[in-house]
C-alpha positions in Angstrom: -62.2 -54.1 -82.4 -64.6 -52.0 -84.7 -67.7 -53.7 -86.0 -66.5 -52.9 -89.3 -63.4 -55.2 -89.2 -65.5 -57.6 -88.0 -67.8 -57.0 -91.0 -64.5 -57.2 -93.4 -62.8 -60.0 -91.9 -66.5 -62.0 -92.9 -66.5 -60.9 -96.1 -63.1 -61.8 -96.5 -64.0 -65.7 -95.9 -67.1 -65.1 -97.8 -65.5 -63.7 -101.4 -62.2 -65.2 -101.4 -58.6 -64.5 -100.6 -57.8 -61.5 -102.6 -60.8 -59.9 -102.0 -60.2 -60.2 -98.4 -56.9 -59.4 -98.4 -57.9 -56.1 -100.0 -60.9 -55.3 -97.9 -58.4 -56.5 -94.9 -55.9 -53.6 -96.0 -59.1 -51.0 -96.5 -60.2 -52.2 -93.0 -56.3 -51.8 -91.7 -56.2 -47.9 -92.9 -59.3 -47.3 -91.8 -58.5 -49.3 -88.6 -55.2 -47.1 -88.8 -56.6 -43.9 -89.1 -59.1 -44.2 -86.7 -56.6 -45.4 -83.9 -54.5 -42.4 -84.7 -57.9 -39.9 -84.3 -59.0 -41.7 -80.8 -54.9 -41.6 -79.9 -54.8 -38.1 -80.5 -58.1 -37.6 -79.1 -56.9 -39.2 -76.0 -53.3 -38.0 -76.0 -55.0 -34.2 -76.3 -57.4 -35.1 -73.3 -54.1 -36.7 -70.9 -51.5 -33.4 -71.9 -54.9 -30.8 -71.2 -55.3 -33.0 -67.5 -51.1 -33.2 -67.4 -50.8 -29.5 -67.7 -53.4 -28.7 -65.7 -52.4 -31.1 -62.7 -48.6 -30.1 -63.3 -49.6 -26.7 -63.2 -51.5 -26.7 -60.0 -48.4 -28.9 -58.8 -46.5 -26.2 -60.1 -48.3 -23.1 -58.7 -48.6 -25.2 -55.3 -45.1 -25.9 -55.1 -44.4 -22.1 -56.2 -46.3 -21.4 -53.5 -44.7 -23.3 -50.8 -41.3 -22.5 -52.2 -42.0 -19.1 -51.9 -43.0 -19.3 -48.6 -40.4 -21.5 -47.6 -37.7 -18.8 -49.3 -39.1 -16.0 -47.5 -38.6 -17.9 -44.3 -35.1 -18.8 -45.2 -34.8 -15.2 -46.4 -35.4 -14.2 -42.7 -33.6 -16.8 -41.2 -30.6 -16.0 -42.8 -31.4 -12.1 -42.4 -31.3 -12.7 -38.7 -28.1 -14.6 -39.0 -26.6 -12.5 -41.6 -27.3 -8.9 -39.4 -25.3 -9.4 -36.2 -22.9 -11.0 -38.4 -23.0 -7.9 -40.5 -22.4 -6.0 -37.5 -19.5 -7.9 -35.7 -17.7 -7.5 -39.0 -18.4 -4.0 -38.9 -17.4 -3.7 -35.3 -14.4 -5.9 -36.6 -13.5 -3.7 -39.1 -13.7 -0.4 -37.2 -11.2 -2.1 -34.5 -9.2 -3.2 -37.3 -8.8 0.1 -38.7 -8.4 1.2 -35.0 -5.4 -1.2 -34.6 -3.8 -0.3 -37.4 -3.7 3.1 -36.4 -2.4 2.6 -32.8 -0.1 0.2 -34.5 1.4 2.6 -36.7 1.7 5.7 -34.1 3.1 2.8 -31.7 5.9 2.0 -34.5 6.5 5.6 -35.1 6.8 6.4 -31.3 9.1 2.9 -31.3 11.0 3.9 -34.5 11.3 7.7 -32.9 12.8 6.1 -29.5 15.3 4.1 -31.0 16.6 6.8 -33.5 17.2 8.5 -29.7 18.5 5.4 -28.2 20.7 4.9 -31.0 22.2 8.9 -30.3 22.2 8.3 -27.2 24.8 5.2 -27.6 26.5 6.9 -29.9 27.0 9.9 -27.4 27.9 7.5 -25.0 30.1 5.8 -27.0 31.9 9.0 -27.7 32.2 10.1 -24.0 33.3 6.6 -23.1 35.9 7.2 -25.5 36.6 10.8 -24.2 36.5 9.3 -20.8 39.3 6.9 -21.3 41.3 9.5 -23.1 40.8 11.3 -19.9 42.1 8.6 -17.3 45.5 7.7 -19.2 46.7 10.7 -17.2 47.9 9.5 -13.3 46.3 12.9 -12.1 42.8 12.6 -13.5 42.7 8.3 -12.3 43.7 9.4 -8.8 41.1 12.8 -8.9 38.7 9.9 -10.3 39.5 7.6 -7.6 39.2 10.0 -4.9 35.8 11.5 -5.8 34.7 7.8 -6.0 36.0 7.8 -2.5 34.3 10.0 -1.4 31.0 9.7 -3.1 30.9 6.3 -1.3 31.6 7.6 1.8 28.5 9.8 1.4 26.4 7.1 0.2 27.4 5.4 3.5 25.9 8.1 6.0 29.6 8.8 7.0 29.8 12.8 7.6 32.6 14.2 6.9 35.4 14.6 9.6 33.3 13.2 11.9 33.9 9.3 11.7 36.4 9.7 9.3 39.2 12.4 8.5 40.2 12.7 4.6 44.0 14.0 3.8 45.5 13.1 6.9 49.1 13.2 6.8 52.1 11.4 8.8 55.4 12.7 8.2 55.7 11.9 4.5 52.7 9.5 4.4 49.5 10.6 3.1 46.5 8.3 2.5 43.4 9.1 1.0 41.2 8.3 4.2 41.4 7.6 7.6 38.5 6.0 8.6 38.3 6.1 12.7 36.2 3.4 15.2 35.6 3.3 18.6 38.1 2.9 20.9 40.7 5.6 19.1 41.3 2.9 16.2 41.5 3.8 12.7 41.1 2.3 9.0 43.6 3.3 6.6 42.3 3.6 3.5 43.8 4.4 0.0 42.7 4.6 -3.3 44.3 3.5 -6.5 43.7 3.5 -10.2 45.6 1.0 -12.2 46.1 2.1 -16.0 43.9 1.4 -18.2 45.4 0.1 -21.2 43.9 -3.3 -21.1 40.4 -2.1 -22.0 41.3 -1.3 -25.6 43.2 -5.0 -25.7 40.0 -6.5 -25.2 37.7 -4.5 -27.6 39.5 -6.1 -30.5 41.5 -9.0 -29.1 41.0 -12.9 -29.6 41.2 -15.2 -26.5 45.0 -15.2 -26.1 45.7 -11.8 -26.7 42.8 -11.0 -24.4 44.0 -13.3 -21.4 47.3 -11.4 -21.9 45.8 -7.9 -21.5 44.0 -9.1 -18.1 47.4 -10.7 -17.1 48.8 -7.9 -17.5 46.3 -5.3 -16.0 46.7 -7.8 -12.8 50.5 -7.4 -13.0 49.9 -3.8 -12.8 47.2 -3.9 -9.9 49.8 -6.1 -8.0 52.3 -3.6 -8.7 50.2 -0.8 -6.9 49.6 -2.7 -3.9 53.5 -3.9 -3.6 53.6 -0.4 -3.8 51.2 0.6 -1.1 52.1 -2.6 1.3 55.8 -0.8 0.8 54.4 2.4 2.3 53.9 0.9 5.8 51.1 3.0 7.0 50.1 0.8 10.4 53.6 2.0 11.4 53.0 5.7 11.1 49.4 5.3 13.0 50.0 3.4 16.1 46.3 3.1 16.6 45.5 2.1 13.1 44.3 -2.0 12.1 47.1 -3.8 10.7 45.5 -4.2 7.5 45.2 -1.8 4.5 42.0 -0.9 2.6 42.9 -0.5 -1.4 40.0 0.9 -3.1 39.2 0.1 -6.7 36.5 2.6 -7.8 34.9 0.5 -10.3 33.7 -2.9 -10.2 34.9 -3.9 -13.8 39.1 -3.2 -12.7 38.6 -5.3 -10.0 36.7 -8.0 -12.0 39.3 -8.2 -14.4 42.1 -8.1 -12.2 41.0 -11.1 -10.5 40.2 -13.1 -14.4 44.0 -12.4 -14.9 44.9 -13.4 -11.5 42.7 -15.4 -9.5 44.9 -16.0 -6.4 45.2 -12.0 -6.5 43.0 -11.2 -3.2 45.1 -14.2 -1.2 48.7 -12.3 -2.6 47.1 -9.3 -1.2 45.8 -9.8 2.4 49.4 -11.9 2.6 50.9 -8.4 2.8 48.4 -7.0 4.9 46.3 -5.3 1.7 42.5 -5.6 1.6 41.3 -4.4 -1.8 37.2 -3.1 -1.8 35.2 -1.6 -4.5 32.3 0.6 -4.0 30.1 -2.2 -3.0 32.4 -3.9 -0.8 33.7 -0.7 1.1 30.0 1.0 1.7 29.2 -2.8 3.2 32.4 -1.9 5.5 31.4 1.8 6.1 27.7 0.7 7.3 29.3 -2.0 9.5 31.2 1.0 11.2 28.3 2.9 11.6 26.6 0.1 13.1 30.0 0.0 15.3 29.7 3.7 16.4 25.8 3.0 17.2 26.5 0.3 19.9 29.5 2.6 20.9 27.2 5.4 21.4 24.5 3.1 23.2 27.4 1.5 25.4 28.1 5.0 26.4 24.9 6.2 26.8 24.2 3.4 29.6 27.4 4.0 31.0 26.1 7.3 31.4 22.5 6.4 32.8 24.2 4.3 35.3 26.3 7.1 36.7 23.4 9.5 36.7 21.3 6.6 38.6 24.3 6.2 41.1 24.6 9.4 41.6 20.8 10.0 42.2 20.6 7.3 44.6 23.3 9.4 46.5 21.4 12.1 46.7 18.6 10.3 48.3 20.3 8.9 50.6 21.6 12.4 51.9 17.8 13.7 51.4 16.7 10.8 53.8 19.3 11.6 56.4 18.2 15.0 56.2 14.8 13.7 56.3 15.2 11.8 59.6 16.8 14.8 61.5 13.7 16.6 60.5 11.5 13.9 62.0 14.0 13.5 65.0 13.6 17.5 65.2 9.2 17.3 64.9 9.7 14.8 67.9 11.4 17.1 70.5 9.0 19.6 69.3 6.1 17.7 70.2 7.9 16.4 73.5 8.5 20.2 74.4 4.4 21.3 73.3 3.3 18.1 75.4 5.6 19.4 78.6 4.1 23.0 78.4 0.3 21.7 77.9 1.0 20.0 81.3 3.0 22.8 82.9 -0.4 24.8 82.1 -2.5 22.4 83.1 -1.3 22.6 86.4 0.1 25.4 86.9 -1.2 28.6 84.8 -5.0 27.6 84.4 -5.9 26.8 88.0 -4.9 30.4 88.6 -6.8 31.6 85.6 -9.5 30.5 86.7 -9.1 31.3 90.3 -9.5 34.9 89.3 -12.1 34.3 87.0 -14.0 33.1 90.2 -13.2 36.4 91.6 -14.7 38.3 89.2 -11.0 40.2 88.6 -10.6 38.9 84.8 -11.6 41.9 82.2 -13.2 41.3 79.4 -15.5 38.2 78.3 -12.6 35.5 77.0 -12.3 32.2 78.6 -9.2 30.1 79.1 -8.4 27.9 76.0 -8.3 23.9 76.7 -5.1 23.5 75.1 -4.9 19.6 74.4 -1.6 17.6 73.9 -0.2 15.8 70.6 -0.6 12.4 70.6 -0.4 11.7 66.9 3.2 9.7 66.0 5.0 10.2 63.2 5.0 7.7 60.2 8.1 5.7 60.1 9.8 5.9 56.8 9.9 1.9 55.3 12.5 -0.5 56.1 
């Protein structure tokens, strides 16, 4: 408190109570304004030190946050940079993609356009096709160059394992297939009609196991037929069995869906029925047949050549032995005439050698005997 509210508040108990209460409200502004001059004195002195310690704060934490920012500025750069340039890389591949993509559709898009033709033209020749084989004489041309095609396929030659045409009296199969040993396969092949194929494009499952009924009906018919023709009988050295060739896989198939005991009524009346894949199977088991045959044969004919060689020998050692037999006597007759000039023609020779009578400078030759004996041939 100010010495001069001291000094009022005595002079307040001094003069009395109104006095003092005025000089107490004189000393209260006073008091009053005073506080507000040193408050504002002070309040001026804390703001100028506020500011100037939150400005250094400020310009200190400016700095650091700078610092720290440019540090996060590069941190993030090199974060940001080969991110930057996988999305590039990204994006090129993308666009890349897109563009294989779409000449990859087009190419797609162009290739069934032509796959769609191409059913469409294959739709039509089926069509043509069928139109074709209602006729009996373009089935059986069919069936016979399916024949023969398989045939080929088989490694059969022509007229060399097997004879095509061949005719018997009024009998005339499609192939005659021969074996080893002068037996034959007697083949034939046969078309049934086709009718049943445009039953089942539009039929429901009734109608549908009618039409293959039926198409079996007819395929029993044609081997009735064939079975009726008695082929073994005109070729004595033909199997007792048939060959009926179907030349596609499909008749056969749906034959045997309309009649599944169909094979069994067959081979009861001595009909086997083959399609391509069944009858090349028996062609290359025939082949294999004429293989052996031709191997049996060929040692057949190695063993006669070897008998026969070994004949020869023997005559060649006979002849042999009289030559030895012959080489003895010869050497028998030398060895007598060395002796017969031992002591008979060289004791004169050189009697008149002694004599001085021989002309010219020769002597008499020591002729020597043979004593080397002939080998002996092994027992």
């Amino acid at each position: 408190m100010a010495p001069l509210a001291y000094l009022l508040i005595a002079l307040a108990f001094v003069f009395g109570g109104g006095i003092a209460l005025l000089l107490v409200r004189q000393a209260k502004a006073q008091m009053s304004v005073h506080f507000k001059a040193l408050s504002l004195d002070i309040l001026q002195n804390n703001s100028k030190t506020f500011l100037d310690i939150a400005k250094a704060e400020l310009e200190k934490t400016q700095s650091l946050a700078k610092s720290d920012l440019e540090a996060r500025q590069q941190s993030i750069k090199g974060l940001v940079e080969p991110l930057e340039k996988q999305l590039d890389s990204y994006q090129k591949q993308l666009q890349q993609s897109e563009k294989d993509q779409s000449t990859t559709l087009g190419a797609v898009k162009t290739q069934l356009e032509l796959l769609s033709q191409q059913s469409q033209s294959l739709a039509n020749e089926t069509q043509q096709f069928r139109m074709v084989l209602k006729s009996n004489q373009s089935r059986g041309r069919w069936g016979e160059e399916t024949l023969r095609r398989v045939v080929e396929v088989a490694g059969m030659s022509a007229h060399c394992d097997f004879t095509e045409q061949t005719q018997a009296d009024d009998k005339k199969p499609d192939l005659i297939v021969r074996l080893p040993g002068d037996r034959l396969i007697i083949v034939d092949a046969k078309v049934p009609e086709l009718d049943f194929l445009a039953a089942l494009d539009n039929a429901n499952g009734t109608k549908r196991a009618d039409a293959l009924a039926a198409h079996a009906a007819k395929l029993k018919a044609t081997i009735k037929a064939l079975a009726d023709r008695d082929y073994p009988r005109e070729f004595p050295n033909a199997l007792d069995h048939v060959v009926l060739f179907v030349p596609a896989e499909s008749l056969f198939s749906a034959a045997l869906e309309g009649d599944r005991d169909l094979i069994i009524w067959a081979a009861t009346r001595r009909i086997l029925l083959a399609t391509p894949a069944s009858f090349i199977a028996l062609l290359r088991s025939v082949s294999i047949c004429w293989q052996h045959f031709a191997q049996t044969e060929n040692t057949r004919a190695i063993a006669e050549a070897a008998q026969e060689l070994y004949s020869r020998v023997t005559t060649f050692t006979e002849h042999f032995q009289n030559i030895r037999d012959g080489l003895e006597k010869a050497g028998e007759a030398f060895n007598k005439a060395v002796g017969s000039y031992e002591r008979m023609v060289r004791p004169a020779g050189e009697k008149i050698q002694k004599l001085r009578a021989a002309v010219g400078e020769k002597e008499l030759a020591d002729v020597q005997s043979i004593d080397t004996t002939l080998r002996l041939p092994p027992v």
